[in-house]
PAKOL-837850 format. One record per residue (C-alpha): residue number from 1; residue in three letters; x, y, z. Coordinates in Angstrom, 1 decimal. Layout:
<pts>
<i=NUM, aa=ALA, c1=X, c2=Y, c3=Z>;
...
</pts>
This chain:
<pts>
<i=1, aa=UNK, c1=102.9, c2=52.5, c3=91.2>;
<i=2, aa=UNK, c1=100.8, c2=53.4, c3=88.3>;
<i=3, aa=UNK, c1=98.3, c2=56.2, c3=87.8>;
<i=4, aa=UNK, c1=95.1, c2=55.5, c3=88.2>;
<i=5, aa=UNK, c1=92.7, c2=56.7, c3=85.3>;
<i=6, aa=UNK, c1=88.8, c2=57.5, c3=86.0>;
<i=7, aa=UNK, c1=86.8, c2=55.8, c3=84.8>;
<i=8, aa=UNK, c1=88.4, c2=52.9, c3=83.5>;
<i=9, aa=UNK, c1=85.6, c2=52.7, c3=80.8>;
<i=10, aa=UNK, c1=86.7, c2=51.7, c3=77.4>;
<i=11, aa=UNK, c1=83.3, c2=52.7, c3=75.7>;
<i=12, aa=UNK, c1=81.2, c2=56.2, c3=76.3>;
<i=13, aa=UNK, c1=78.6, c2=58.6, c3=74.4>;
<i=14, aa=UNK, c1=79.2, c2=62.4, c3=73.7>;
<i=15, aa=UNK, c1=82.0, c2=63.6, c3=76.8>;
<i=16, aa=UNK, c1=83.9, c2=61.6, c3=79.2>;
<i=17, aa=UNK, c1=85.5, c2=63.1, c3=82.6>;
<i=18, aa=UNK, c1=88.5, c2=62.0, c3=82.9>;
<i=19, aa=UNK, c1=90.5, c2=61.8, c3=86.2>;
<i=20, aa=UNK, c1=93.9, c2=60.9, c3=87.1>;
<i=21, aa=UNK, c1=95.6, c2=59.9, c3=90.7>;
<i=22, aa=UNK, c1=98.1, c2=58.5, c3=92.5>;
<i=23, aa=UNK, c1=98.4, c2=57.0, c3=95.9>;
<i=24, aa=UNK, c1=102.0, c2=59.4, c3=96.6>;
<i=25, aa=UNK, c1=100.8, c2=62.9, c3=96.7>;
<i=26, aa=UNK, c1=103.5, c2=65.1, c3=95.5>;
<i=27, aa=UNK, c1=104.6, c2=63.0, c3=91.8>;
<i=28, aa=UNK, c1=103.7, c2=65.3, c3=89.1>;
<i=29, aa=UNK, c1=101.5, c2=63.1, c3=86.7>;
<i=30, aa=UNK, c1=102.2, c2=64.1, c3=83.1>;
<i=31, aa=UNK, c1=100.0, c2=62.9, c3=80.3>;
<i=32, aa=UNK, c1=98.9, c2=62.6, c3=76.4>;
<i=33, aa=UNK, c1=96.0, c2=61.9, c3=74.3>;
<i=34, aa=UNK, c1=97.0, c2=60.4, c3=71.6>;
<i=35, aa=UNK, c1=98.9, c2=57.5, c3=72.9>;
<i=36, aa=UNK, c1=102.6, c2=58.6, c3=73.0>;
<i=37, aa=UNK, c1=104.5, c2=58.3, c3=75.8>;
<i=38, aa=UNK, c1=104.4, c2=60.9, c3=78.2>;
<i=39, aa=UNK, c1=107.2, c2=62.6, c3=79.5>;
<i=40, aa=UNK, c1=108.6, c2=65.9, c3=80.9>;
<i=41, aa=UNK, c1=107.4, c2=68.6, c3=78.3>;
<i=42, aa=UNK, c1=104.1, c2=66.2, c3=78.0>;
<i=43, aa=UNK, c1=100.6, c2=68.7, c3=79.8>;
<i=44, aa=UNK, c1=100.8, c2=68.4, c3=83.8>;
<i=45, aa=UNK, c1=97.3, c2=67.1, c3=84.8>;
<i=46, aa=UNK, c1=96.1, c2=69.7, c3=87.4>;
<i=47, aa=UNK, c1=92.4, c2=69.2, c3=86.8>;
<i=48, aa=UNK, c1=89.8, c2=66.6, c3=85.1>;
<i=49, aa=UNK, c1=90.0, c2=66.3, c3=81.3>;
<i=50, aa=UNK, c1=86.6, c2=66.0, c3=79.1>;
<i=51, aa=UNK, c1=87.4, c2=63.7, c3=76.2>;
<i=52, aa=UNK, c1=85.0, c2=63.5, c3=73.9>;
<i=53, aa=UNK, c1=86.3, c2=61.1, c3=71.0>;
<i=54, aa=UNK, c1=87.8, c2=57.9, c3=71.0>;
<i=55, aa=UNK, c1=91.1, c2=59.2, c3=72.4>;
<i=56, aa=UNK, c1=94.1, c2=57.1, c3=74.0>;
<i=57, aa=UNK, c1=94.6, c2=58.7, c3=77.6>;
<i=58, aa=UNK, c1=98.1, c2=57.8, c3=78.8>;
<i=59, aa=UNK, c1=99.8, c2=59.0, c3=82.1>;
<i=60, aa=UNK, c1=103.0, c2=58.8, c3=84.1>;
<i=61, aa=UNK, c1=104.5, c2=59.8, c3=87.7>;
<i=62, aa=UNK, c1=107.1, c2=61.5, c3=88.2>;
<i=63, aa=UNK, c1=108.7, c2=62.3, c3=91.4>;
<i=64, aa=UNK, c1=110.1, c2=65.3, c3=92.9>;
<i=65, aa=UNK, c1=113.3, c2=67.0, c3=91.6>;
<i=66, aa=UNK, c1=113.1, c2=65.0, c3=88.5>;
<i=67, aa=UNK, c1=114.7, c2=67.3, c3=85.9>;
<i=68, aa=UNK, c1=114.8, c2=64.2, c3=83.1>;
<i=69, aa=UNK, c1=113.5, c2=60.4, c3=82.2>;
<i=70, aa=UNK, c1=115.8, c2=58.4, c3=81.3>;
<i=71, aa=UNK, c1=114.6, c2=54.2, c3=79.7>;
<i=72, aa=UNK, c1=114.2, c2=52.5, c3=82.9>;
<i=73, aa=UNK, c1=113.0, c2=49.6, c3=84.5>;
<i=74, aa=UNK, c1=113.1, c2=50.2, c3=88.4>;
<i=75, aa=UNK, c1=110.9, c2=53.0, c3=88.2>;
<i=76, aa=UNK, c1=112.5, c2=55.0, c3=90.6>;
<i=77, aa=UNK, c1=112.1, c2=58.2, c3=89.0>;
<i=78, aa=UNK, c1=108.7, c2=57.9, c3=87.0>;
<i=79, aa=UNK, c1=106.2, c2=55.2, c3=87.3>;
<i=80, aa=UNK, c1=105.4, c2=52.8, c3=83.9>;
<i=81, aa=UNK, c1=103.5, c2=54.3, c3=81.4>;
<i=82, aa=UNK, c1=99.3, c2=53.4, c3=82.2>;
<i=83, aa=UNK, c1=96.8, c2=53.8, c3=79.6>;
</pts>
């Protein structure tokens, strides 16, 4: 599955909290601001994240063990990129 980013808003004044889950609770969920694609050396999201521009927030799972991503499409090591 995807991660799930809060608040799916698309329009805010001065600072947005930004939170990021998913439903499997031991993925590592790695993420960027500026619209790349996350991977391994991307921040891991521990905490929420106060945005407070126009920013692209994009996030992946990844499982356990995972020690590199490799271009899939059964996402059985990392979920699809979600922005």
């Amino acid at each position: 599955e995807m991660v799930r980013i809060d608040p799916g808003a698309d329009c805010f004044t001065d600072t947005l909290r930004v939170t990021l889950s998913h439903p499997e609770p031991d993925v590592a969920i790695h993420y960027t601001l500026d619209g790349s694609l996350p991977d391994l050396n991307s921040p891991r999201y521990s905490e929420p994240i106060t945005i407070g521009e126009t920013t692209w927030v994009t996030a992946i799972a990844v499982r356990p063990g995972v020690t590199c991503l490799v271009d899939s499409t059964d996402s059985t090591r990392a979920s699809i990129p979600h922005w």
